[in-house]
N, C-alpha and C positions, 0 to 999 in steps of 0.2 A: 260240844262235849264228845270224847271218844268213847267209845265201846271199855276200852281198858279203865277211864275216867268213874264212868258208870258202875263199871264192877267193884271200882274200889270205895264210889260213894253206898255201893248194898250192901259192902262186909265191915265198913263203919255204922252204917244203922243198924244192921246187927248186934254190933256191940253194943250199940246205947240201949239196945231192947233186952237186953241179957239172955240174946242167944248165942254169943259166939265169946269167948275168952281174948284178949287182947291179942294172947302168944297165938292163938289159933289164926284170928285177922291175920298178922305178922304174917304166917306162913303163906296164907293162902294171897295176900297180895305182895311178898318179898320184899318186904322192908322191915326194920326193924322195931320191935315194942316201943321203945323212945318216940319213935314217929310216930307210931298211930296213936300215943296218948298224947300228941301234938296236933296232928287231925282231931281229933274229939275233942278237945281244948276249942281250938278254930272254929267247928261248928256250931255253935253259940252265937257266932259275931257275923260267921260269912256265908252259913247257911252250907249248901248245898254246892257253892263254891269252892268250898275247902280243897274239890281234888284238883281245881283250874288251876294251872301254875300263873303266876303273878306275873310273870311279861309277855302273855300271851296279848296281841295287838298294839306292843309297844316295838319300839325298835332296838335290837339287840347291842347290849352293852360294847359287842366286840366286833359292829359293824366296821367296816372299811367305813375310812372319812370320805366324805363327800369331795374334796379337791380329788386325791387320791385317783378315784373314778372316773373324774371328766379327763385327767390327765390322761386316763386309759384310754376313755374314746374318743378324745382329742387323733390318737395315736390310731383308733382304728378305720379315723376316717382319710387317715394320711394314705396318697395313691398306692406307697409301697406296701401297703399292707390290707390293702382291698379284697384280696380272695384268703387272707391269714381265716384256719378255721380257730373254735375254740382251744383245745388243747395247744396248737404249736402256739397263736398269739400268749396264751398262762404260761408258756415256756420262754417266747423273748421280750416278754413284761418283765422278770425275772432275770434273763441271762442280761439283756440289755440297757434296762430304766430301771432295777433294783423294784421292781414292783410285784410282791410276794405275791399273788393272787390264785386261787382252784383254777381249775379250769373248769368247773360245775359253773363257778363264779363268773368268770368270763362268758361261760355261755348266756346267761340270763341275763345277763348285762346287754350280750349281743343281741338278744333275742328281744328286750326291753326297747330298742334303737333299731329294730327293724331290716338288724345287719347280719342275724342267722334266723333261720326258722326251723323249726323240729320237723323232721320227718321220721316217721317207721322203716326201721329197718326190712327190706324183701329178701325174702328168703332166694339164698342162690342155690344155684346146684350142688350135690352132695359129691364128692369124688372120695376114692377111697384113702385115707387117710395111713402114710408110711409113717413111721416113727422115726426120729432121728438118729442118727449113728454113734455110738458110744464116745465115739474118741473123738479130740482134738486130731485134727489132720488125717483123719479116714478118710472124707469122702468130702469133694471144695466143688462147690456148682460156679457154672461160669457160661459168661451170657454177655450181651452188648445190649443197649437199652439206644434207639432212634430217638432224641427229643430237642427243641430248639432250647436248650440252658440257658442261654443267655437271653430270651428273649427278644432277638433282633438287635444287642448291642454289641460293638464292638464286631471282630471276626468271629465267623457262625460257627458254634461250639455245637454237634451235634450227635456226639458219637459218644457214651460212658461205657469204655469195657470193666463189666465189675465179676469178683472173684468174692465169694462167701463159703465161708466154712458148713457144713452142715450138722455140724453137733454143736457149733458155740454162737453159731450167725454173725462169730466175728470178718470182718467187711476187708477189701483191699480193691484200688482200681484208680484207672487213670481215665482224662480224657483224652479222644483222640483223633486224627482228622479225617481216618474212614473204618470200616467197618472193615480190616482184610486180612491176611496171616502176618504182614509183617508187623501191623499194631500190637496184633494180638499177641504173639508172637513176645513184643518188647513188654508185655506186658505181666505175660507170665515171666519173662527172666527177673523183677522187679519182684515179684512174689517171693521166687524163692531162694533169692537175696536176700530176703526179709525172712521170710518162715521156715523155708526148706523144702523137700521135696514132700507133697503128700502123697497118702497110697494111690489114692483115683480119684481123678476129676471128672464130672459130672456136665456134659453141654449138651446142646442141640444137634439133629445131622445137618447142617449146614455146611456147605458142598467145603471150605476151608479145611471141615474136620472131618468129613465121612465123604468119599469115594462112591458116587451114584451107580447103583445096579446098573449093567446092560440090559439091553432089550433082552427078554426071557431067561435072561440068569434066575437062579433060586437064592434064596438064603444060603444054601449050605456051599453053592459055586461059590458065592461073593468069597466068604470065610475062605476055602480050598483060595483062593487068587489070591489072601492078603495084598489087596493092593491098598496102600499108604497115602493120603495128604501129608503136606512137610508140616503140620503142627501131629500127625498123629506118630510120623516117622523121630520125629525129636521128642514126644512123648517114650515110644520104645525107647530109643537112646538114654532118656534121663530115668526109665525103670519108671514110668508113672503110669499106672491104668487109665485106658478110657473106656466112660460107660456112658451109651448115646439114651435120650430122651426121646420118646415118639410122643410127647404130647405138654402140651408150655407144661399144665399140672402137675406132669411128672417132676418137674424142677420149680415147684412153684414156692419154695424159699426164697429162692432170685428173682422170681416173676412180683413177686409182693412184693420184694425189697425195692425195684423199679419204683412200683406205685408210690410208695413214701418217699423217694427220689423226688421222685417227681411232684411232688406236691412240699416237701420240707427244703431240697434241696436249689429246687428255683429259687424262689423267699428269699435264703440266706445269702445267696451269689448275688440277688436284686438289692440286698440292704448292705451288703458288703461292697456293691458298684463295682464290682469284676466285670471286666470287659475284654479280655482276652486269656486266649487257652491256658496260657504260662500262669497266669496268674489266677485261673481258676482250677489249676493242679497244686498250686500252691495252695490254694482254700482244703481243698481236699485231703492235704495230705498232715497240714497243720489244725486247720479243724472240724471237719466234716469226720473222718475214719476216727479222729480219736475220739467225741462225741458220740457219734452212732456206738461204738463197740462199750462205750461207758454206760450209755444206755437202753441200748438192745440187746446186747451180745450176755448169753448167758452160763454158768458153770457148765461143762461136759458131766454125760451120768458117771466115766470114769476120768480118772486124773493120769491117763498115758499118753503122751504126745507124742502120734503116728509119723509127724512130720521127720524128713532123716535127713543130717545135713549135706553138704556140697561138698566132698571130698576132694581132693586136690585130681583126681584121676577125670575128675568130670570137667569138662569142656563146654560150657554156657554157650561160648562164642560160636565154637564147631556146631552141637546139639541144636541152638536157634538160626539157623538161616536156613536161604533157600539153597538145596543138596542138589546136584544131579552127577549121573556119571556118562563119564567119555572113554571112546576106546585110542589109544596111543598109535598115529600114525608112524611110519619107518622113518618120516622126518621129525620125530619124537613134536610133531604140534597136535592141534585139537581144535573144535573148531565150538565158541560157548556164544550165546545171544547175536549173534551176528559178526561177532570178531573172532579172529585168529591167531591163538596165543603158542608160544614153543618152552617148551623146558629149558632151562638152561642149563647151558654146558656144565660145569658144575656139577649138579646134579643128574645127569644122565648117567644111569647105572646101567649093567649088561642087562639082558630079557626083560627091556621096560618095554621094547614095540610091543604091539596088540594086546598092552595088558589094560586092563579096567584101571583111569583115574578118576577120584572123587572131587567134585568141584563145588567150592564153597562159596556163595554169595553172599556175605555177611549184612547183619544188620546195620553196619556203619559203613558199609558201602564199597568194603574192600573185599579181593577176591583172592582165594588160597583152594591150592590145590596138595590131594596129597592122594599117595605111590606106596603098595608095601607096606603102611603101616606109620610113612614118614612123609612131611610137608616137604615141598618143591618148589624154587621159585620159576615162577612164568614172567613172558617178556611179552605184550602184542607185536605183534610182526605184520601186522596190516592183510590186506586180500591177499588170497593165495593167485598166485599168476598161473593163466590160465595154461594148459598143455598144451607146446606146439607138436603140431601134426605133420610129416613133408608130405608135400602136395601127392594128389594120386596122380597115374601113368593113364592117358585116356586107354580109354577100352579097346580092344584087340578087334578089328573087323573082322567077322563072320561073314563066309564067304558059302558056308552052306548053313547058315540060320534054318529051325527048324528040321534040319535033316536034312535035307534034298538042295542037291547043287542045283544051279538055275544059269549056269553060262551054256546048255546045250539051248534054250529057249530060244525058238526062231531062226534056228542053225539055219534051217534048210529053207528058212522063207526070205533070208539076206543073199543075195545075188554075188556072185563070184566071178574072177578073173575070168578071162578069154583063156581056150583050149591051150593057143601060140602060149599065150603069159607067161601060164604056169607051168608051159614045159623047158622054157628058154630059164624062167625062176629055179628050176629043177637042175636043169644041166649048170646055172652057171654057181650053183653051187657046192658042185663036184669039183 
């Protein structure tokens, strides 16, 4: 008997003792006069039972049937659903075998078959707690998550770059085959395609999107150098803020959202037998985002949608690739990844030599280049051939090297004509 039981069997013998008025009972145990002169009726026959309610250690009228139940653990003992905990398994009891069930329910059940066990929750560390952002499309965290998805089937899906709103936790993201600017890169163009632009994105310094200090620069140098990654330089271009993280927590929307990835999202790619990337972007985009944002994704505290659309002015294709610039040689070529390409005639304007062109690697793999303000067509022209040189003229003998003649050397120690010789040499060349 409980404590509550108790009190209400003392404010009933009260009544029968004629200390207490029936309305007075009433109040003090909150129920109504009809009732209590139904208890005091009762008490005659069940004694001191009266306050026990009547199917206490029977089995409740609105038990789940018994088939019902095995069906379930029939189901939880199937290999695909071995690490399912309570909550997701009461979720594809339901989306998948029509089987309504708690997940209180499900857990006891598990717990009864020796297939969860209750532990205490441990207290984790306290970190300070940001509030979320008011608006739709204020502020999108954006992150990439390393995990085997597939489990070892099929070709290794290892890569999810995922985008989340931070005032709605509404979800977007593909999977993808590395971790590097041009994914990511296709990833965002996908976004805001779909959303639009928002005010500022939210990620990690991850050398793709922040530019590593030099040896003994400061803060304030780094800022004075603006120097740019090409996802931070297409961010300028598309007018999107970036604000970097120094700690996962600081982005820890995306960091959790991971973890229920990873634990809801394997599951579903294992019962749905996806076995390759195409077709587990397809899960994703038909129903993993629409799911997740039906049932995670919550109202914004206000109703303005930050996000701003794609105007005709804006250049996806330009904005997303890899950018560099080249300076215009006098034979109007340029020299980009190992090859050497030439403007074509056409398009050579006057004061194009030594001016700055902007050279476009696109994301589908094609290359443009533009001059002025205006695109150019290029042609490769193969190696540039090398300069001939004409041969050098050997060197000029020096005959007083170092300064000092040297043909008087040993004049006078080499032996000379006879007195006659050189006078007959003398006279006969008078």
């Amino acid at each position: 008997m409980s404590q509550e039981e108790r009190d209400w069997l003392d404010w009933l013998k009260r009544v029968k003792d004629g200390l207490l008025t029936q309305r007075q009972a009433a109040q003090q145990m909150k129920i109504s006069d009809r009732w209590v002169r139904k208890l005091l009726g009762r008490m005659a026959e069940d004694g001191d039972a009266v306050v026990v309610h009547k199917l206490r250690g029977r089995p409740s009228n609105r038990r789940i049937a018994d088939p019902t139940r095995q069906r379930a653990l029939k189901l939880f003992l199937n290999p695909d659903w071995h690490d399912f905990r309570p909550t997701f398994a009461s979720q594809q009891l339901a989306k998948q075998h029509a089987i309504e069930v708690s997940k209180e329910t499900v857990r006891k059940w598990m717990m009864a078959e020796g297939l969860w066990q209750s532990r205490p929750r441990k207290l984790k560390a306290v970190h300070p707690w940001r509030p979320r952002r008011s608006c739709y499309g204020e502020l999108v965290q954006w992150d990439t998550s390393d995990h085997d998805w597939l489990e070892g089937r099929g070709g290794g899906v290892r890569y999810l770059v995922r985008m989340i709103d931070d005032a709605t936790s509404r979800s977007w993201g593909r999977f993808v085959h590395q971790d590097g600017t041009r994914e990511n890169m296709g990833v965002l163009w996908e976004y805001l395609e779909r959303y639009g632009r928002p005010a500022d994105v939210y990620t990690d310094r991850h050398s793709m999107f922040a530019v590593a200090p030099r040896p003994g620069e400061t803060e304030s140098q780094r800022q004075q150098a603006d120097r740019l990654t090409q996802i931070g330089r297409a961010l300028r271009e598309l007018g999107i803020g970036w604000i970097a993280a120094y700690s996962p927590q600081a982005k820890g929307r995306v960091e959790r959202s991971f973890g229920t990835d990873q634990d809801r999202l394997v599951k579903q790619l294992r019962l749905a037998k996806v076995k390759t990337m195409q077709a587990a972007n397809q899960y994703l985009e038909k129903e993993y985002w629409p799911e997740w944002n039906e049932r995670f994704a919550r109202p914004p505290a206000e109703a303005t949608d930050l996000h701003r659309p794609l105007t005709p002015q804006i250049d996806l294709a330009s904005a997303l690739s890899h950018v560099e610039s080249r300076v215009i040689q006098n034979d109007y070529t340029i020299s980009f990844l190992g090859h050497r390409y030439q403007i074509a005639r056409a398009d050579i304007q006057a004061g194009m030599k030594r001016q700055s062109l902007r050279v476009e690697l696109r994301l589908d793999g094609s290359l443009k280049a533009r001059c002025q303000g205006r695109y150019v067509e290029m042609v490769e022209c193969g190696e540039k051939a090398p300069v001939q040189t004409p041969p050098r003229k050997p060197p000029r003998k020096d005959h007083n090297a170092g300064g000092k003649s040297r043909w008087m050397e040993s004049f006078f120690e080499r032996p000379g004509p006879p007195l006659w010789r050189a006078i007959s040499d003398a006279n006969a060349g008078d």
